[in-house]
C-alpha positions in Angstrom: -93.6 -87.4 56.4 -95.1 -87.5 60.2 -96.1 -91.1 59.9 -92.6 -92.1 58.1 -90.6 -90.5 61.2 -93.3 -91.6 63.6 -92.7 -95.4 62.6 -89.2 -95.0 62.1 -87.5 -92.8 64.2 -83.6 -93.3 63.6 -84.9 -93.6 60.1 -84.1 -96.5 56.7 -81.7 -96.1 54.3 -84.8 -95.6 51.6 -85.7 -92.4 54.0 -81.8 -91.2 53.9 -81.8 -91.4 50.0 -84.9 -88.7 49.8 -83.6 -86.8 52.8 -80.4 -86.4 52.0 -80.3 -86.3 48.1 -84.7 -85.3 47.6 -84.5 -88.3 45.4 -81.8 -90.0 43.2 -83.7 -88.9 39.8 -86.6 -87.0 38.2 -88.7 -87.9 36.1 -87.4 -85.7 33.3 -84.0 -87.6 33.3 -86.2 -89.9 31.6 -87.7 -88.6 28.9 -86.0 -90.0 25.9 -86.6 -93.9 27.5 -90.5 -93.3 26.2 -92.4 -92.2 23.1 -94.4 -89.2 23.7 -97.6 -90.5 22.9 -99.4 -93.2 24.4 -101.2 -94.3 27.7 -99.6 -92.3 30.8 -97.0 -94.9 32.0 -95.2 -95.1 36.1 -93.1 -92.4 37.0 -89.6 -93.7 35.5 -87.9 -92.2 38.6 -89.5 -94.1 41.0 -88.7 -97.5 39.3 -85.0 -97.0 39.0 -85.5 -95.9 42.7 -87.0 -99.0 43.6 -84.1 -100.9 41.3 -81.9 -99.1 43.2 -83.1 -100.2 47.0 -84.3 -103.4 45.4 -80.9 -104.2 45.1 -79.3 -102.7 48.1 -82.1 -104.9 50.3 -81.7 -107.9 48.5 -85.4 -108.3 47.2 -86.8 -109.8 44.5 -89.2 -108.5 41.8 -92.4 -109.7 44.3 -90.4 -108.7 47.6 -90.1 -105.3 45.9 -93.2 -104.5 44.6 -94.9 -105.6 47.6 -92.5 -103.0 49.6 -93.6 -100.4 47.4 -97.3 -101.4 47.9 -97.0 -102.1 52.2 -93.6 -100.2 53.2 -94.2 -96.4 55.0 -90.7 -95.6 54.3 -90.2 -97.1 50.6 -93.3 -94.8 50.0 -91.6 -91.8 51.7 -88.4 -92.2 49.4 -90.7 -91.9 46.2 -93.4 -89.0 47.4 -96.0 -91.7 46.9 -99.4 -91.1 49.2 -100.2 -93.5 51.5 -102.9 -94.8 49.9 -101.0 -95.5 46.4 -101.3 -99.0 45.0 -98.0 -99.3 43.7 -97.5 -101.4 41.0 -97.3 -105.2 39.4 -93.8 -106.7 40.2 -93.4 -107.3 36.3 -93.0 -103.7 35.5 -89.5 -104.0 36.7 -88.1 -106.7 34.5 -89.5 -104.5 31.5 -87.8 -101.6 33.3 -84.6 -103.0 33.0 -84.7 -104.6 29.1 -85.3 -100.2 28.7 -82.2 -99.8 31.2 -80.1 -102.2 29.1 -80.1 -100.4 25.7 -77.4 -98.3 24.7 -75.6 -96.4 27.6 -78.5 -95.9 29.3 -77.5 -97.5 32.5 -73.9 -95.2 32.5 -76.3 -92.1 32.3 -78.1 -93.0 35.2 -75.1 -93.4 36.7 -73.5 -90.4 35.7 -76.8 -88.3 37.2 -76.5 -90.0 40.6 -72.7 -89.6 40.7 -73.3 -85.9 39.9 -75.9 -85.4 42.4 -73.6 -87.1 45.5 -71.1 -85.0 44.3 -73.4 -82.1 44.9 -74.4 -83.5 48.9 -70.7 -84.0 49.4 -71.3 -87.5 49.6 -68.3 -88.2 47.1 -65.4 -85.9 46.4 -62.3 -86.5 43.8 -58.8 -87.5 44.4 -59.6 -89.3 47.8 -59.4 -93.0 47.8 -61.1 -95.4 45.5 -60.5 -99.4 44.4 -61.4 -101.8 42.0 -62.2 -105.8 41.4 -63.5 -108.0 39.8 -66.2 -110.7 40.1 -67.6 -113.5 38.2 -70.8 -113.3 36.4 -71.5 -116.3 34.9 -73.8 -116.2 31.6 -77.2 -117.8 31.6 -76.4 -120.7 29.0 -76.1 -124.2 28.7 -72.4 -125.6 28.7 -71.8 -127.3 25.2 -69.4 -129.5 23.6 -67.7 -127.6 20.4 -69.6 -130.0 18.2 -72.9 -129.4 20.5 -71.8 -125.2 19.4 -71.5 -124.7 15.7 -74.9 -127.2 15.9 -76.9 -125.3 18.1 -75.3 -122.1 16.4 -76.6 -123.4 12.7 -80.1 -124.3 14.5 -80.4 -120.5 15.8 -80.0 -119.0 12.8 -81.8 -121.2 11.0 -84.8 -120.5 14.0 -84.0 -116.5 13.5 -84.3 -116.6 9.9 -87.3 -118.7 10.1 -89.2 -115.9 12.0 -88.2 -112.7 9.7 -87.8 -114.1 6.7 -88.9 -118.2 6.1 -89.4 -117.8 2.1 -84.9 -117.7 2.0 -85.5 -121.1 3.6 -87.5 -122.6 0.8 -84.9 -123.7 -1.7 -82.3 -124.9 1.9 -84.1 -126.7 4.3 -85.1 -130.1 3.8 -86.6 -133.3 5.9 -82.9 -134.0 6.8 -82.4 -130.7 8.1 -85.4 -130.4 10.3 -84.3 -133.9 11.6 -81.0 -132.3 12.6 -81.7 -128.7 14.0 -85.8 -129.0 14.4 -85.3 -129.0 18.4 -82.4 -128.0 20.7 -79.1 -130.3 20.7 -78.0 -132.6 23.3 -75.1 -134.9 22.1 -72.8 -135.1 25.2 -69.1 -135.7 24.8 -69.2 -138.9 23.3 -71.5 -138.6 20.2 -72.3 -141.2 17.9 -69.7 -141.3 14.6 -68.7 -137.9 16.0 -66.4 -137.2 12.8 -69.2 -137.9 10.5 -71.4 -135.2 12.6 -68.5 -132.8 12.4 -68.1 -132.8 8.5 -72.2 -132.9 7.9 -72.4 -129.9 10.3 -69.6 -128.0 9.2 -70.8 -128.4 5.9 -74.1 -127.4 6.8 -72.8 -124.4 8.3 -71.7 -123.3 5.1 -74.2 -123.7 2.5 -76.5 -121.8 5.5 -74.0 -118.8 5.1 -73.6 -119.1 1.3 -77.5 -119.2 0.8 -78.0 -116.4 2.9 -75.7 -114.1 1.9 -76.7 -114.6 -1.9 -80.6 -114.5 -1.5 -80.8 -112.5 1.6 -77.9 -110.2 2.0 -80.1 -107.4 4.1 -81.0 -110.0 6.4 -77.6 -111.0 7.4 -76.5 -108.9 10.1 -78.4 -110.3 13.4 -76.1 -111.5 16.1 -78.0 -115.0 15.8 -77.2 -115.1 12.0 -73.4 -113.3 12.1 -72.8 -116.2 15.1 -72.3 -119.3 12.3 -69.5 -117.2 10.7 -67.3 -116.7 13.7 -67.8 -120.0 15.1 -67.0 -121.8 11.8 -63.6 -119.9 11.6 -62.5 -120.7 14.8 -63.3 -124.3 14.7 -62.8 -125.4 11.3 -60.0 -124.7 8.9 -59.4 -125.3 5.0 -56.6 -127.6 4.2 -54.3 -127.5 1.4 -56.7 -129.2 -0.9 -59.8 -126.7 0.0 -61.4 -129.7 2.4 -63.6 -128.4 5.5 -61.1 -129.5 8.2 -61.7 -129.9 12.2 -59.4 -127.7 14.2 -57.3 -129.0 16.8 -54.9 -127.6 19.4 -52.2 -128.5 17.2 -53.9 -128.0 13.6 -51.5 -129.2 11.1 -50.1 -126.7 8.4 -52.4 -123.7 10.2 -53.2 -122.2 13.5 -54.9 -123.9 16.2 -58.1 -123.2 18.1 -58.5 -119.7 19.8 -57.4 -118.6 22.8 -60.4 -118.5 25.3 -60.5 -114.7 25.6 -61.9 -114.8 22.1 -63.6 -117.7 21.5 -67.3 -118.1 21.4 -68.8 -120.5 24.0 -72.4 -119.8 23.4 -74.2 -118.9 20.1 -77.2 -116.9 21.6 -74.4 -114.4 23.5 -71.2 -114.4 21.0 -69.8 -111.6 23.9 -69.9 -114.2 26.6 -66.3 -116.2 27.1 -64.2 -118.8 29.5 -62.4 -117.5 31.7 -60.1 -118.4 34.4 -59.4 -117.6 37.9 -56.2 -119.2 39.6 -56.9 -123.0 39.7 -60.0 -123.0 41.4 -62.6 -120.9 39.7 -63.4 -121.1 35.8 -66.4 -120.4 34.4 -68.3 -119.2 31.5 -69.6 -115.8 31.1 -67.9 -112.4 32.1 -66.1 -110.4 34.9 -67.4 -107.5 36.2 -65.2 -104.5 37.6 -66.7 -102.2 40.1 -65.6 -99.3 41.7 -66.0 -97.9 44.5 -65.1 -95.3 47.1 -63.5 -96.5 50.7 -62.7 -93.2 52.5 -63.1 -93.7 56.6 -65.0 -90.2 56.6 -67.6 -91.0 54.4 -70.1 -94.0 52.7 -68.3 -96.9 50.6 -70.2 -95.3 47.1 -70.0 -97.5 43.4 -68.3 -94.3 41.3 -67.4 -96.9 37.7 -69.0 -100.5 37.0 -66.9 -101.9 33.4 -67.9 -105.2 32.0 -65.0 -106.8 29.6 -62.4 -108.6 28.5 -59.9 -106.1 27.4 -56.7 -106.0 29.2 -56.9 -102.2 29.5 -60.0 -102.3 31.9 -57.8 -99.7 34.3 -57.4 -97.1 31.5 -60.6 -97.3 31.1 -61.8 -96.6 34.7 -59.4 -93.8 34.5 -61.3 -92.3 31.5 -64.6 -92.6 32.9 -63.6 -90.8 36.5 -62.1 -88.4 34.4 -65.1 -87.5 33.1 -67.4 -87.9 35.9 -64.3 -85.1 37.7 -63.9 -88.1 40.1 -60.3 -89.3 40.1 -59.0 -90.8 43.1 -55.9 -89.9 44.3 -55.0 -93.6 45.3 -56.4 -96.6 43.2 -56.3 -99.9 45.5 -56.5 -102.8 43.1 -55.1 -106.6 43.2 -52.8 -108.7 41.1 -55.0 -108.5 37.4 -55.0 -104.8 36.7 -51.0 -103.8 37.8 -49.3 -103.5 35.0 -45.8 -101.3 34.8 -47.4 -99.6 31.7 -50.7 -99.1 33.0 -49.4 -97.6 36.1 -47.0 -95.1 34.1 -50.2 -94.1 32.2 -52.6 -93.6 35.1 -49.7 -91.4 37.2 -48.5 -89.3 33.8 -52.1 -88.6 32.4 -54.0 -88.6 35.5 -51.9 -88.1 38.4 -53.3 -91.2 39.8 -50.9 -93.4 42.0 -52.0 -96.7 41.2 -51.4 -99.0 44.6 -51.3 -103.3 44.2 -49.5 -106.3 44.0 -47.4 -107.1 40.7 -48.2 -109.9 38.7 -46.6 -113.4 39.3 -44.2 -114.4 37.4 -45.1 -116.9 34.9 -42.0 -117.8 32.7 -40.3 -121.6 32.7 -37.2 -120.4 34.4 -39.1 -119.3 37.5 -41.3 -122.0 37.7 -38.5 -124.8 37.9 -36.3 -122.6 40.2 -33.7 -122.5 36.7 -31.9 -119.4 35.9 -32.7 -116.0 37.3 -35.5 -114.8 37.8 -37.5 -111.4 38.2 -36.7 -111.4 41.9 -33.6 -111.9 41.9 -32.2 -108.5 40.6 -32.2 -105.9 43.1 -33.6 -102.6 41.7 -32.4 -99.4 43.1 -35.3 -96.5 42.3 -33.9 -93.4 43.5 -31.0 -94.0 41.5 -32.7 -95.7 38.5 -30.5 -99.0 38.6 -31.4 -102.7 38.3 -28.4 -105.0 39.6 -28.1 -108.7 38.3 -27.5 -111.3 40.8 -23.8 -111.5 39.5 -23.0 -107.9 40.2 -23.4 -106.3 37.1 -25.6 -102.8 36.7 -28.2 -101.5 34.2 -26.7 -98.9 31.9 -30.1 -97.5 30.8 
């Protein structure tokens, strides 16, 4: 401690994390992440500390564990002695496969939360907000034809490793020709209708087979993929014929919207999405939290990954929990929603505070008709006026 406020007298913020809180974790939080027997393993708590300042300083997996291994004050924040070794920088990428299963990471999170709660750090019903950012998924962009291949060639791949005797009677020359090695057709294949009947077809004598010799063996993500990705490209017409599916699919529906279609076989929870005219991309949206009192630190109190239209009811639920409810919720354009802000102020006395969405109906857009601003609405009396005078009776 003398040689950590020696070399760093106004102190780091890794020293204010052990000062302030004695650590984020101990080691005991941990406890169900490992078997109980085995070869003595790193303290747990000090790697989801050094996740933690990893990602506050912007270091890599090297920058980090070199840190640990040559910083006074990264040492300080875990209790380590000055003479510890630290560790290799690839115990942290295994770190965070074990922080990815289940609701591990919300536990964590939960813990911390607690604990700032306890310093004083972060109080409820003060002022909190919300966004959203891109995170794009680590796949290749492919064609639709380029999917439900790739998507037969995974399973096929998956099934190969567990179980390869369900191939026997299946796989041929022709089909290791076609799915031995990733696709790459482009946009403009060669005799692109033929490819989309012989693959669509494919497709389904790979389903039929496996669900009749291998039904056990059927329920991996990689396997379960084919299935989805055939219904929302392909459709039966009257005659029972494998059919491509268009945007305008005659005598059925038409391809999926993009909130649940599939774009990549190897991550079927990955999706397009959209953000005004500029930014599109391919993966998910992330919607942190976060206190902004002026009295106190900007602290992450909810982090929600999805696609469901009630992300804000959501947040709610979870600062509920936590017994952190803002009073004020500061959020833009995608979350305000008149029902959604009824909900938050009747079950959670919340005052949700942010702009309403545009409006996106014809009318509006070619200046025809009235639209939503053009009635006057009158709150204390409960009233909405048309533009020719006349009043709400509800």
């Amino acid at each position: 401690m003398q040689i950590a406020r020696a070399s760093n007298p106004d102190g780091t913020t890794a020293m204010w994390v052990r000062d302030r809180l004695d650590g984020l974790w101990c080691d005991e939080d941990f406890a169900d992440w490992y078997p109980r027997d085995g070869r003595p393993g790193l303290s747990p708590a000090q790697l989801a500390t050094v996740c933690v300042l990893q990602f506050l300083l912007g270091l890599s997996d090297r920058q980090a564990a070199e840190a640990v291994r040559c910083r006074i004050d990264f040492k300080y924040a875990m209790a380590m002695e000055l003479d510890d070794s630290g560790f290799h920088h690839s115990v942290l990428a295994d770190f965070r496969d074990r922080l990815t299963e289940g609701d591990r990471a919300d536990h964590l999170l939960d813990l911390v939360l607690a604990r700032l709660k306890e310093s004083g750090l972060v109080r409820e019903r003060t002022t909190q907000r919300t966004d959203s950012t891109h995170v794009l998924a680590a796949v290749r962009d492919l064609t639709r034809l380029e999917l439900i291949t790739e998507a037969v060639r995974a399973a096929l791949e998956e099934v190969a490793g567990t179980s390869p005797h369900l191939l026997d009677e299946l796989v041929d020359e022709d089909w290791a020709r076609r799915y031995g090695r990733p696709v790459r057709l482009g946009k403009n294949p060669t005799k692109p209708k033929t490819r989309i009947l012989a693959t669509g077809n494919d497709a389904v004598r790979l389903l039929e087979h496996l669900y009749q010799h291998g039904s056990d063996r059927t329920s991996s993500p990689r396997v379960q993929a084919p299935r989805q990705i055939m219904v929302q490209n392909y459709h039966r017409d009257t005659a029972g014929r494998l059919r491509w599916r268009t945007a305008e699919t005659e005598g059925g529906p038409g391809l999926p919207p993009s909130s649940q279609a599939i774009v990549p076989p190897y991550d079927t929870s990955a999706r397009y999405a959209r953000r005004g005219h500029i930014i599109s991309w391919k993966g998910f949206s992330a919607h942190p939290t976060e206190t902004c009192t002026p009295d106190g630190p900007n602290v992450i109190t909810d982090v929600a990954t999805t696609h469901d239209s009630k992300v804000l009811p959501g947040i709610h639920t979870r600062l509920h929990r936590r017994g952190l409810l803002p009073a004020e919720h500061l959020v833009d354009g995608g979350y305000t929603s008149l029902v959604h802000l009824e909900q938050a102020a009747r079950e959670h006395q919340v005052t949700v505070t942010g702009p309403l969405p545009g409006n996106p109906i014809r009318q509006h857009r070619r200046g025809e008709g009235f639209g939503r601003d053009d009635f006057h609405i009158d709150y204390d009396r409960r009233q909405v006026t048309c533009p020719q005078g006349q009043v709400s009776q509800g």
